[in-house]
N, C-alpha and C positions, 0 to 999 in steps of 0.2 A: 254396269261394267266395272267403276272401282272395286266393287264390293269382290265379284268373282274374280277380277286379277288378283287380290291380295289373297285372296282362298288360292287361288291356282301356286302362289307364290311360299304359301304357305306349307303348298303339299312339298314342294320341291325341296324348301329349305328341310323341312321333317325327313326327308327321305334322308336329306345330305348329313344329315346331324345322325342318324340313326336312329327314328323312331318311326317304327315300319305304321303301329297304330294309327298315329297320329297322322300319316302320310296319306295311310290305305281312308282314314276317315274323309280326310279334304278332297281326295283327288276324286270325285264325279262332284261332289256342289257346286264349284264354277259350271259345270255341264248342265247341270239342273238349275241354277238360275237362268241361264243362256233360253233353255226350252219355256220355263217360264214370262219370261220377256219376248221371247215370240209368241205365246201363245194369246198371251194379255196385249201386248202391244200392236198399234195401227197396222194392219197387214198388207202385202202388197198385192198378193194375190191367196185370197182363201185356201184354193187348192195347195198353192206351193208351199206356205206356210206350215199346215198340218204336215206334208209332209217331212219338211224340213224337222219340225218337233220331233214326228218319228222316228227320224233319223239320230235327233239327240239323243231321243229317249232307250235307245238301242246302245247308243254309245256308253249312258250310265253305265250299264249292265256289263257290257266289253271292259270297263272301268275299275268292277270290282270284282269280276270274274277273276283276274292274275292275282290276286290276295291269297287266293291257294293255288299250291306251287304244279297244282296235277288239274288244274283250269284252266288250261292256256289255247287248248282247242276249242273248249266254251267260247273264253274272251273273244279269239279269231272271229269264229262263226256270228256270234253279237255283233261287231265292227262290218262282218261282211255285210249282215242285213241293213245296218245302219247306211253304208256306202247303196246298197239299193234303191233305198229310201232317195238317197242324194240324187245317184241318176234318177232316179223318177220325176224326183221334184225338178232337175233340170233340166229335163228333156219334155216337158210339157209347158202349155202358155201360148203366145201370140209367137213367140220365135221359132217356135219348133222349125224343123225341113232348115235352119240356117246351113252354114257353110260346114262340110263334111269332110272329105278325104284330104284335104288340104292342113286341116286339122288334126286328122287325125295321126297322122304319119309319124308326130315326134310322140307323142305316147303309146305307140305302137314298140319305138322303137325304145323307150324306158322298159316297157312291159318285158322286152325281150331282152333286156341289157340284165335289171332284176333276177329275171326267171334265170338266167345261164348263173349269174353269180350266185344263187342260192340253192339251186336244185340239187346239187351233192351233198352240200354243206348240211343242207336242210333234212336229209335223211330217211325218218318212217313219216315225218312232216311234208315232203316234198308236194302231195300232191295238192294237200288243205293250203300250202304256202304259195302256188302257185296259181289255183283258182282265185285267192287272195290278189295276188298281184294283177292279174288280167281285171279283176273286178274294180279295183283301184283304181286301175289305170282307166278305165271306159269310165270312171265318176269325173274324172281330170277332164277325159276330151269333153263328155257333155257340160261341162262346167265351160269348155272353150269355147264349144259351138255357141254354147247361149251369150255369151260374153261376145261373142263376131255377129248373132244376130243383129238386123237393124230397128226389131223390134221391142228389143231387150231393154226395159228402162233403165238407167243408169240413176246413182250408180252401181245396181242389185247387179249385174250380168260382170263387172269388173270386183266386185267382193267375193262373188261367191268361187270367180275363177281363182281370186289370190287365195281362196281358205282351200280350194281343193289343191293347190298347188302346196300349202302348205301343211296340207293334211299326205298328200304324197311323199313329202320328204318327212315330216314326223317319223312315217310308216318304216320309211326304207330305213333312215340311221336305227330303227327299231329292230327291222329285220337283221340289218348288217352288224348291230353290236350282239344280238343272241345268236347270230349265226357262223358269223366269219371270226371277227377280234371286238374286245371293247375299245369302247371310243375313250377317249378321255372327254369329261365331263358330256359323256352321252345321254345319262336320263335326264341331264336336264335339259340339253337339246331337244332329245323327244319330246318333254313335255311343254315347254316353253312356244315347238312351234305347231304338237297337238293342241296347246288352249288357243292360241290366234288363230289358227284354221277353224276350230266350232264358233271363236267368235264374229269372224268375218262372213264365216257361209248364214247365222244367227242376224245379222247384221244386215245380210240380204235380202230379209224379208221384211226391211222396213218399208211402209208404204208413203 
């Protein structure tokens, strides 16, 4: 975990100094350590494990997909499958059928808060931005469910909620500075609370 925060720290400073290189080189190898560490490492549950991998290993690829400036539907699509992977792996296990509509209702209503503020803005993107966002948000709630299961061993079901939580907001300051206005020091936002969200959902499959 030292080793990819200093890589992750690394990309950031690169980007902020202006050497796109050096930037585009670091920013997936914290990602690619993370999947290595789950895959080598004590697992919690076999199944949810690989998936979790997959899920990384998808992320890589979303990772260095935006290194060219005419990939950016690539990247999406990669992240989308990657978030698949997430719901998969959290909606399966000894928890499943946990607590539902009670749950669900405040990421229903991000989904929908999201989708009104981007869908003009977003353009001949609206619809890929959208399926996006709905997709997000259903890895959030299964991340909640599993997290309110009583079957959910801890503390895997409270990691993996804070990583999708902050894989959600990575997402949106992402969406809202390509979309609406930039943020001030916004990529590094993104990426600071993209690398804790793989690390903490990474994290959840320790056994």
């Amino acid at each position: 975990m030292p080793v990819a925060g200093a890589l992750g720290a690394g990309h950031i400073v690169a980007r902020h100094v202006g050497l796109p290189r050096l930037a585009g080189l670091l920013k997936p190898l914290p990602i690619a350590m993370f999947a290595v560490m789950v895959w080598q490492g004590p697992s919690l549950e076999g199944h949810y494990s690989t998936l979790v991998v997959a899920g990384l290993a998808c992320s890589m690829v979303g990772d260095v997909c935006p290194l060219e400036p005419d990939r950016f539907v690539a990247g999406l699509a990669s992240f989308l499958v990657a978030h698949l992977f997430y719901i998969a792996a959290f909606a399966s296990g000894p928890h499943a059928g946990g607590p539902d509509a009670t749950v669900l209702a405040p990421f229903l209503a991000v989904a929908a808060t999201l989708t009104a503020a981007l869908w003009r803005r977003a353009g001949a993107l609206r619809w890929p931005v959208g399926v996006y966002v709905a997709v997000i948000s259903a890895m959030g709630w299964q991340a909640a469910r599993r997290a309110a299961a009583p079957f959910t061993p801890e503390p895997s079901g409270i990691l993996a909620l804070a990583g999708a939580l902050l894989f959600m907001t990575s997402d949106g300051l992402l969406a809202f500075g390509r979309f609406v206005r930039p943020l001030p020091a916004g990529d590094a936002a993104v990426m600071v609370t993209y690398y804790a969200a793989q690390a903490l959902i990474a994290l959840s499959t320790a056994g």
